[in-house]
C-alpha positions as CSV (number, residue, x, y, z in Angstrom):
1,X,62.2,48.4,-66.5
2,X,63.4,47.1,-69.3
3,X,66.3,48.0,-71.7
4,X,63.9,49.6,-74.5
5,X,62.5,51.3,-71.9
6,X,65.5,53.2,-70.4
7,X,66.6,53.8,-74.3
8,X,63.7,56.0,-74.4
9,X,63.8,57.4,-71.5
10,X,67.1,58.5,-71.8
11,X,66.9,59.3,-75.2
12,X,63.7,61.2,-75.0
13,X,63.7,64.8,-77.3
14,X,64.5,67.9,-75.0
15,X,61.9,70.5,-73.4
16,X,61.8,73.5,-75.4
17,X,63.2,75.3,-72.3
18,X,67.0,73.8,-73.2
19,X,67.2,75.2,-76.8
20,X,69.1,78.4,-75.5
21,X,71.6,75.9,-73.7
22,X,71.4,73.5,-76.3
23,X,72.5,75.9,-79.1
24,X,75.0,77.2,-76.7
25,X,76.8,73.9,-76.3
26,X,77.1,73.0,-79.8
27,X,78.6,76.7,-81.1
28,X,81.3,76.2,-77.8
29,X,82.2,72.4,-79.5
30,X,82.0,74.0,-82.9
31,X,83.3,77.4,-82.7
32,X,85.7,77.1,-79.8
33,X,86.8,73.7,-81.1
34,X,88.3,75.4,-84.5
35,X,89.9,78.2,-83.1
36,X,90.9,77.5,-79.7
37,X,91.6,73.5,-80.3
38,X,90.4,69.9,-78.8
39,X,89.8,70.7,-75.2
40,X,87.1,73.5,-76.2
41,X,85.4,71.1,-78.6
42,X,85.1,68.5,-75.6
43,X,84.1,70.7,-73.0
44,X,81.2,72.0,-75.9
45,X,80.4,68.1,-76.5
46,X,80.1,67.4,-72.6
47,X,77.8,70.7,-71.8
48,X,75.5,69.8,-75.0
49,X,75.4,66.2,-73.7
50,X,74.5,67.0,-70.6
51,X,71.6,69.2,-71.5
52,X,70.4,66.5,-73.8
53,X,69.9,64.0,-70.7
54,X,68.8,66.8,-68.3
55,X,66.0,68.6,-70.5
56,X,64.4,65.3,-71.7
57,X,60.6,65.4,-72.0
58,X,59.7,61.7,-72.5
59,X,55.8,60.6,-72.7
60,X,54.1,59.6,-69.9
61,X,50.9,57.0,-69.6
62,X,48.5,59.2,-67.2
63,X,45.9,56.6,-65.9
64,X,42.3,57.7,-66.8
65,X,40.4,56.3,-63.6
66,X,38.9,59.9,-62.4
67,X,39.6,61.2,-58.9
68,X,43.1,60.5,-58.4
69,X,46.3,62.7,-58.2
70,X,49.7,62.0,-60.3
71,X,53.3,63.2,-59.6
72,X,53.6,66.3,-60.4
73,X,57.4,65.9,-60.7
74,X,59.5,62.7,-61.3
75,X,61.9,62.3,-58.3
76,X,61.6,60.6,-54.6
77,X,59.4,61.7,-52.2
78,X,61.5,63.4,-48.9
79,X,58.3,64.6,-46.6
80,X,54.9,64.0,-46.5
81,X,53.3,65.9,-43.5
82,X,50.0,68.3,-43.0
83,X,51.3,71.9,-43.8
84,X,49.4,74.9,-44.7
85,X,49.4,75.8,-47.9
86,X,51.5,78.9,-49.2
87,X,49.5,82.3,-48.0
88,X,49.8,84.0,-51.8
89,X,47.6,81.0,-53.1
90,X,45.2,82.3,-50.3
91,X,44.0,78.8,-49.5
92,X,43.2,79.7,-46.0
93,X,44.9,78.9,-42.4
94,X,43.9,75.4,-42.3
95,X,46.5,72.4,-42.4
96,X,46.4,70.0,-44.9
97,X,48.4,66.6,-46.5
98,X,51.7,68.4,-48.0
99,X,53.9,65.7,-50.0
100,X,57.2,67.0,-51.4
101,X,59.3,65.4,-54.0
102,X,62.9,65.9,-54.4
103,X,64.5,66.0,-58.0
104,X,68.2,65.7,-58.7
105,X,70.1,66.5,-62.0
106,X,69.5,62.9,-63.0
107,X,65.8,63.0,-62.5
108,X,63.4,64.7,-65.5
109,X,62.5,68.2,-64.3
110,X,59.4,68.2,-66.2
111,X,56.5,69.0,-63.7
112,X,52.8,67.7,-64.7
113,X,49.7,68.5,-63.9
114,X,48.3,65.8,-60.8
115,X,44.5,66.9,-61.5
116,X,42.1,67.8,-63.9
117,X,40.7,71.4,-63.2
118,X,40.7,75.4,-63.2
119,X,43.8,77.5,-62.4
120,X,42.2,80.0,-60.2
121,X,45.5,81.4,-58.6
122,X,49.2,81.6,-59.7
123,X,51.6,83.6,-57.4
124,X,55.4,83.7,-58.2
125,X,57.8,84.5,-54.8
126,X,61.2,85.2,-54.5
127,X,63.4,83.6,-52.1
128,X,66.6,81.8,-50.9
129,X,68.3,78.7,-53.2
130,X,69.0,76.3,-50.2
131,X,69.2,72.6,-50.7
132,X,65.8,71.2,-52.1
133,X,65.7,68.2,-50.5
134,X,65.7,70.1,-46.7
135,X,62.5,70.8,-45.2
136,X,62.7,74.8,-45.0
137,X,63.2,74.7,-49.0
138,X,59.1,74.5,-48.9
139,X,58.8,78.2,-47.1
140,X,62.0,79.7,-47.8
141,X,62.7,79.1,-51.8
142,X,62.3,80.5,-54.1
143,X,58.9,79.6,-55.8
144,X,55.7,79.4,-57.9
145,X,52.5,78.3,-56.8
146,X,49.4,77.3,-58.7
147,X,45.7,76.9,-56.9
148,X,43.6,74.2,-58.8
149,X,40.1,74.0,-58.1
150,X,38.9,70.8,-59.4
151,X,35.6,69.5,-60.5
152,X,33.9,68.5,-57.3
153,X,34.6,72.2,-55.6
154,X,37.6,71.6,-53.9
155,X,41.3,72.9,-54.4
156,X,44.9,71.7,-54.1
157,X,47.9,73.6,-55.0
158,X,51.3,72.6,-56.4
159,X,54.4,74.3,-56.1
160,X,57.9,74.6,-58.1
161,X,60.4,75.4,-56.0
162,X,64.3,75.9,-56.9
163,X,67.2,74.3,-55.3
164,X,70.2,74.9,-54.7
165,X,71.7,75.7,-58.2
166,X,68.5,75.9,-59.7
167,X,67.8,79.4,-61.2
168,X,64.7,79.9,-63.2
169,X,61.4,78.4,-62.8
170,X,59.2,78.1,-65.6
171,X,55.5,77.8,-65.6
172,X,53.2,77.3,-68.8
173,X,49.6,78.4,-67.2
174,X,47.8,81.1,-66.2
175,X,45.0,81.9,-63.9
176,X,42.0,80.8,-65.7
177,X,43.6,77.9,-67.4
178,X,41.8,74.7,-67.9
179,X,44.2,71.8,-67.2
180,X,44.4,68.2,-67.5
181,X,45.5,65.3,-65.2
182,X,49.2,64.3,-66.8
183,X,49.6,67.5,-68.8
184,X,53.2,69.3,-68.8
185,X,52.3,72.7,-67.3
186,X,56.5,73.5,-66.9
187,X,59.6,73.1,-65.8
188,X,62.2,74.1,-63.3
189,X,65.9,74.1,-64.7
190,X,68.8,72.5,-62.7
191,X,67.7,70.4,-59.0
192,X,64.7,71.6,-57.7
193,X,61.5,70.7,-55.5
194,X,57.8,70.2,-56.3
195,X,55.7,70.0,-53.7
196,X,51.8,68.9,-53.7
197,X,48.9,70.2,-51.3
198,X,46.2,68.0,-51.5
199,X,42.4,69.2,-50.9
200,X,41.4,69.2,-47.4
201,X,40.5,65.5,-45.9
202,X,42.6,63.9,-48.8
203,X,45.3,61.8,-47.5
204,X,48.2,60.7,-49.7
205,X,48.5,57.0,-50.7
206,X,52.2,57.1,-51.1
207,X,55.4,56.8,-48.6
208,X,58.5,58.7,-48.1
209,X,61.4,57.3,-50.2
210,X,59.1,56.7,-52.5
211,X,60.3,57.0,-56.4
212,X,57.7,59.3,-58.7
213,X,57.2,59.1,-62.2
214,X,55.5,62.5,-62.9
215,X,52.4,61.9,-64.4
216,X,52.1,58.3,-63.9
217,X,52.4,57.6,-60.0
218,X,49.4,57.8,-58.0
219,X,49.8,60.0,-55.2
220,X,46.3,59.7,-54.0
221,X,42.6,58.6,-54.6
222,X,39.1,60.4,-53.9
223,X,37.6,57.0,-53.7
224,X,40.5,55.5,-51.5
225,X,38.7,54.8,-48.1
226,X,41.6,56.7,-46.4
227,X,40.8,59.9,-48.7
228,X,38.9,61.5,-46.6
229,X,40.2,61.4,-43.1
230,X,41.2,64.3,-41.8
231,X,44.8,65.8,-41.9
232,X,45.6,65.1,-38.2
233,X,44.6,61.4,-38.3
């Protein structure tokens, strides 16, 4: 990437959901700084700066070719395995291509929509704040789950899930919503998880280790000859 680039990455306006923090970091370096001296001031400064890098919402380039599925989340992928899909969403009992993406303090915590289609089911469920990047994060977290059913007739669902100091999950949608491929549709505030459940028979075109760019990096293709093997294979 070059320089420019990571300029506006970094330097990308915040998510609306950092405002509260935001505000409260400068009055701490304002306030505190006058009355209580220089170290309160700093400490302010750092917080605010901080939640500057962490809430950035940079634009992302969503490729229009139709049938394929973006990140959801920016990140690096930690599993990709068949899995069945949370049993709120009910999606049925049937396995099918899970890939989870793990996102650290450094990564944007932005989540975007990987498909075009209707929100037919969102389902919020509470849970435990273990490590993200561990496998049982997926059943245990804390979470909130969306079912897409996109234009062909099939569904996938996407999940935010919290991590380990991650405390409030924030999603934009409802059920009902009409949503587009790339879109911002929320956000999950300090480490967290987003995991993707492809349609049935869709296999995922990426690897494990993998870096995301949410909205950008294909994660799979309907017209990929491998799309449509089955979850075992």
């Amino acid at each position: 990437m070059s320089l420019a680039h990571n300029l506006r990455l970094v330097l990308a306006p915040p998510h609306p959901a950092g405002r509260p923090f935001l505000i409260g970091g400068a009055a701490v370096a304002v306030l505190g700084g006058a009355v209580l001296g220089g170290w309160l001031f700093w400490l302010g400064a750092a917080f605010t700066g901080f939640c500057l890098y962490f809430f950035r919402d940079p634009e992302r380039v969503t490729p229009g070719k139709p049938g394929l599925f973006v990140a959801p989340a920016d990140g690096h992928i930690v599993s990709i395995e068949p899995a069945v899909p949370p049993e709120e969403l009910g999606l049925g009992p049937a396995p099918r291509w899970r890939v989870a993406t793990f996102l650290s303090v450094m990564d944007v915590h932005v989540n975007r929509v990987p498909m075009e289609g209707t929100v037919t089911r969102v389902a919020y469920r509470h849970g435990a704040f273990v490590n993200a990047s561990l496998d049982k994060a997926s059943t245990d977290n804390e979470r909130n789950a969306l079912a897409v059913r996109i234009p062909d007739g099939r569904d996938y669902a996407v999940v935010q899930i919290a991590g380990l100091i991650a405390r409030r999950i924030l999603c934009d949608v409802r059920e009902g919503s009409q949503i587009r491929s790339g879109e911002r549709f929320g956000i999950i505030r300090f480490g967290s998880r987003t995991d993707l459940y492809l349609p049935e028979g869709v296999r995922p075109i990426v690897e494990v280790g993998q870096t995301m760019i949410g909205g950008e990096t294909v994660m799979a293709d309907l017209s990929h000859p491998t799309a449509t093997q089955p979850a075992g294979a």
